[in-house]
Every structure is written in C-alpha cells, then in structure tokens.
N, C-alpha and C positions, 0 to 999 in steps of 0.2 A: 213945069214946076213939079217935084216931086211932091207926091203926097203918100200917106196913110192910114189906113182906118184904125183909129184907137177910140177903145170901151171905156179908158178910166186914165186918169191920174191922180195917183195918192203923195200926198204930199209929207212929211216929217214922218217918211215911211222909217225901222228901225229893225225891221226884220228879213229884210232885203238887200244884205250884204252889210260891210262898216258903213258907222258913223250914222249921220242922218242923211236922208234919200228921199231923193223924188221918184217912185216906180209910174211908170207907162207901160198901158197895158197896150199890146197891140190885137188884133183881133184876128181871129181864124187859127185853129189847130190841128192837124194831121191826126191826132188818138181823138179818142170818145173815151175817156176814161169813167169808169161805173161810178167813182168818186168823186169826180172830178168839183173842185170848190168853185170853179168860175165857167160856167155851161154858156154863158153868155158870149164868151169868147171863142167859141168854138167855129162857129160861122164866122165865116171871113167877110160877109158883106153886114151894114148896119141890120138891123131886126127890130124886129115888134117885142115887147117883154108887159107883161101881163103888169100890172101897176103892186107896187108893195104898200106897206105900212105907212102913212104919209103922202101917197100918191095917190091926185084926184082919179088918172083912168090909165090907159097904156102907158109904156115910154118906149124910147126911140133908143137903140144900146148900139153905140158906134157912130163914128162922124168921121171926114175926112180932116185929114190935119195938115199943112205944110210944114217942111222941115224947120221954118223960120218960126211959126205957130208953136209950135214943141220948143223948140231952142229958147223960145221966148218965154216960155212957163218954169224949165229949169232956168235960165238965168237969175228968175226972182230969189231964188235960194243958195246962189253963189257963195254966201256969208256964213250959212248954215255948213254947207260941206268942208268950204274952209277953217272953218271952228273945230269941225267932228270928223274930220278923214272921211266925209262920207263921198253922196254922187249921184250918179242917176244908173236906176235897173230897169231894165227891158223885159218886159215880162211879157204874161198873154191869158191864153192862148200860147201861140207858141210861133215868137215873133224873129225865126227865120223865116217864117211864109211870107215875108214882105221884105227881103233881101234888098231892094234897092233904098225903099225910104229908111230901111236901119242902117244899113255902110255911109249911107247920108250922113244920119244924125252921128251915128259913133264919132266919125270925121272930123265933124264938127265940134262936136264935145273933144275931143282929142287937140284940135288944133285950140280951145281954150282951157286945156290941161283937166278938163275933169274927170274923175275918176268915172269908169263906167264896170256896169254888172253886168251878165245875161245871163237871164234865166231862164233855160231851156230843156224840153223834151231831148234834144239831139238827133231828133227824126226828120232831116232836111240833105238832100243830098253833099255826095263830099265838096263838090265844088263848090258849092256855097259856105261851106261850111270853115273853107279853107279859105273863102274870101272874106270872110266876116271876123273868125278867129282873130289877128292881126290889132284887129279894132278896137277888143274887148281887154280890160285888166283883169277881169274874175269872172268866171264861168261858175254859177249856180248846176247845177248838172243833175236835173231829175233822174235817179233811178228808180223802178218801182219793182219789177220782177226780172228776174235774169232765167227761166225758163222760158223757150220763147212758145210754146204753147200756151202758156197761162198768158203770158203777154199781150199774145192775140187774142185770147177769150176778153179780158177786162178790160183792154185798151184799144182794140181794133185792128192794130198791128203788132209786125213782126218788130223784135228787139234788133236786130241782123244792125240793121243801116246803126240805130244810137249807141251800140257797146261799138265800133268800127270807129265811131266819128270820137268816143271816151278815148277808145287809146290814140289815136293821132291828137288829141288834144294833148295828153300826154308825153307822146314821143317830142312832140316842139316844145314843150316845157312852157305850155299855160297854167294860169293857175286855174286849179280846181276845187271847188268846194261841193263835195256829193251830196245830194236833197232828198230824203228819204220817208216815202209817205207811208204810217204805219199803216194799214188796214185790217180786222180784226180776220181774224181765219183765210185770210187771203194771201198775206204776205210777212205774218209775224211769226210764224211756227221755227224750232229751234233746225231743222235742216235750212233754212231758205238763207237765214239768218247767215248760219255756218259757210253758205255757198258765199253771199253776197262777203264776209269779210273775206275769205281767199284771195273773191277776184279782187277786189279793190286792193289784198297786201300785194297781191302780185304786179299791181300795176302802183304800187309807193303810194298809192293816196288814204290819206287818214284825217282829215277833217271831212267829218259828218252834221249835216243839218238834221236831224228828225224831227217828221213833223204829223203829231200822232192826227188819224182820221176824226174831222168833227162830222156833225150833220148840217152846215150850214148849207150843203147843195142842195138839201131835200127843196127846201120852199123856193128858191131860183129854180129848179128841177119842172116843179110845181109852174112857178108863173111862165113856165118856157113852153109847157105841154110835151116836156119831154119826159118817159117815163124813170121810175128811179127803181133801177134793178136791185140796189141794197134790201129795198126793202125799211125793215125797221132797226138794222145794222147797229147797236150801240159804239159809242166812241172808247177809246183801248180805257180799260179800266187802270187807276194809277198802278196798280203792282205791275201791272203788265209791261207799261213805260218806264218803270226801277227796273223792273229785271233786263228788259234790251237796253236801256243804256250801260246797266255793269256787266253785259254779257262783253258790250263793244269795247268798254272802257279797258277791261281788263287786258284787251288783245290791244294795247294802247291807242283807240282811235280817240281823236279831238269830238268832241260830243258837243250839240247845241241843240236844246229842245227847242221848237219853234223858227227857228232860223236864226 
C-alpha cells in the first residue's frame, strides 16, 4: 500500500490556486530556505515540534497517510470544488520528494475529475518531474532568486535543476502560475526585479503570485530549535508591495498578492 508522510491538511484553502481547496501538505524539502514559512516540512520523516500556544507539551508533526486515507479527506469537499472551480493542491515541503504516493493520488484525483494544483520548488529531478507533470492541471511554480549564487547562499541549493524543469514545463504547454516570495534586501532590489521579468517574458509567462515575506517562521523556527538567520528582518513595508506590483503591472504581468 502506498503511503505518505503529510504535516497538514487545510481545508476551504483559497489561496492555493481556483475556487475553494483542500491543500496537503507533504513533508520533506530539498532547500532550507532562510525564510521559509513552513520549517516543519522540511524533514521528510515525522518530528518532535516544541508545543505552541494552546498546547499542553511537544507535538508529533507528520504521520503516514494512504492514498485511500487522503482521497478520503478530499472527497468530503467534492461540493465545495464543484461550486467554486476549485480542488486539491499539493504543497509541502516540496512534495515531488514523495513521487510515488503523489502519481498515486494525482491519478486518482484525475480518474474522479478533480482539479489538482502543485506547488513546487521544481528541485526534483527531470525524470520525475516528467512523470508527475502529466498529472497536474496547474503548476504553482516557486521562484525565489534567479542568480544561482545567491540561490545557494538562502536556499542551500543551486537554481541549475528548477529554471531546467520551468522551461520544459513550458515547452509541453502546462499551465503555469509563478510564486513569488518578496524578501526585503534579498530579492526585492529594482535589478533582480528587472532580471526576473525578462526571464519570465522570455519564456511567455505572466501570471504572478506575490507573496510579500511575513515573520510567521520566526516562532516555528523557535519551536524547531532551528536557528533564524533573518534575524529581526521586518515584513516589506506597503510602499514597497505598490511599487513591485506597478513595476510588474506595467510590463503587463497578471498580479495576485497572496496568492
């Protein structure tokens, strides 16, 4: 039986592609990103997590799932997605590291018409990438930095493999919707900017998600005992968020704060 390890399921998700959604989070991700809003999914086995506001002591973050266990949780909301165009997104972590139990579920979900999202780094090799593509109707598509030095310093790895696996998403004409994490002094400066809409005119894509940096990872950061290299990093101040979105707008990209 296949299984899974997933962190979470959020349910009348609405910022995880159309309509209303069920996101699953799968667990385990290839980057460390310095930002990163979900540190809990990074490890790919369950974990200990330090207890938060409301909770008596630790908790247990991750559990094995079957695919029939999952299929069983979106079914509940069958009525929802058919109401609202929505469906179910795969999130994480970054849930091609679990390539067998997701071709599962896509499948599956597919053989009952439901719309499905993935939301991905794109740091999974091409093979897999070419066997999952197929499966998905809308590809979420994190971009963070397109130098890959900088890449490597914030994120752990090199960009090489996910701008490789963006354009062959492209060349087969999936749909693509690019995920754009603002970060203040990191990735918001008006060259990085300038770079990132080229490459994307170049390759025909222009719906943008932006989604400016909060500090919600500090205290998961915190209960993980991993360290928080930000720092005391403020979140993009609003002018900051006007001026890149009519920096983009103007060069006609499709714009959506938050997702």
């Amino acid at each position: 039986m296949t299984q899974g390890t997933i962190f979470d399921i959020k349910k009348f998700a609405i910022h995880d592609g159309p309509g209303i959604r069920t996101t699953i989070f799968l667990k385990g991700c290839p980057m460390n990103c310095w930002w990163c809003h979900n540190p809990e999914g990074q490890r790919p086995e369950p974990e200990s997590m330090a207890g938060g506001p409301g909770d008596t002591g630790p908790i247990t973050v991750g559990a094995l799932m079957s695919v029939g266990q999952v299929m069983a949780e979106i079914e509940k909301d069958l009525l929802f997605y058919d109401e609202s165009g929505g469906g179910v997104t795969f999130s994480g972590g970054e849930p091609l590291l679990q390539p067998d139990f997701l071709a599962a579920v896509l499948a599956q979900c597919r053989r009952q018409g439901i719309h499905t999202a993935l939301d991905t780094t794109g740091h999974a090799p091409a093979d897999i990438m070419a066997r999952i593509a197929p499966l998905v109707d809308l590809f979420l598509y994190d971009l963070k930095l397109l130098d890959d030095a900088h890449h490597r310093k914030y994120t752990g790895v090199s960009n090489d493999r996910l701008l490789a696996n963006l354009r062959h998403l492209v060349r087969t004409g999936r749909e693509v919707i690019i995920r754009f994490p603002l970060i203040p002094h990191i990735n918001d400066t008006s060259d990085h900017l300038g770079k990132m809409k080229h490459f994307l005119q170049e390759l025909g894509l222009r719906r943008i998600d932006l989604l400016p940096y909060h500090d919600i990872h500090r205290q998961k950061f915190h209960r993980l005992g991993h360290p928080d290299r930000l720092g005391d990093l403020a979140p993009p101040e609003a002018d900051v968020i006007d001026r890149v979105k009519a920096d983009l707008a103007r060069d006609g990209f499709a714009l959506t704060v938050g997702g």
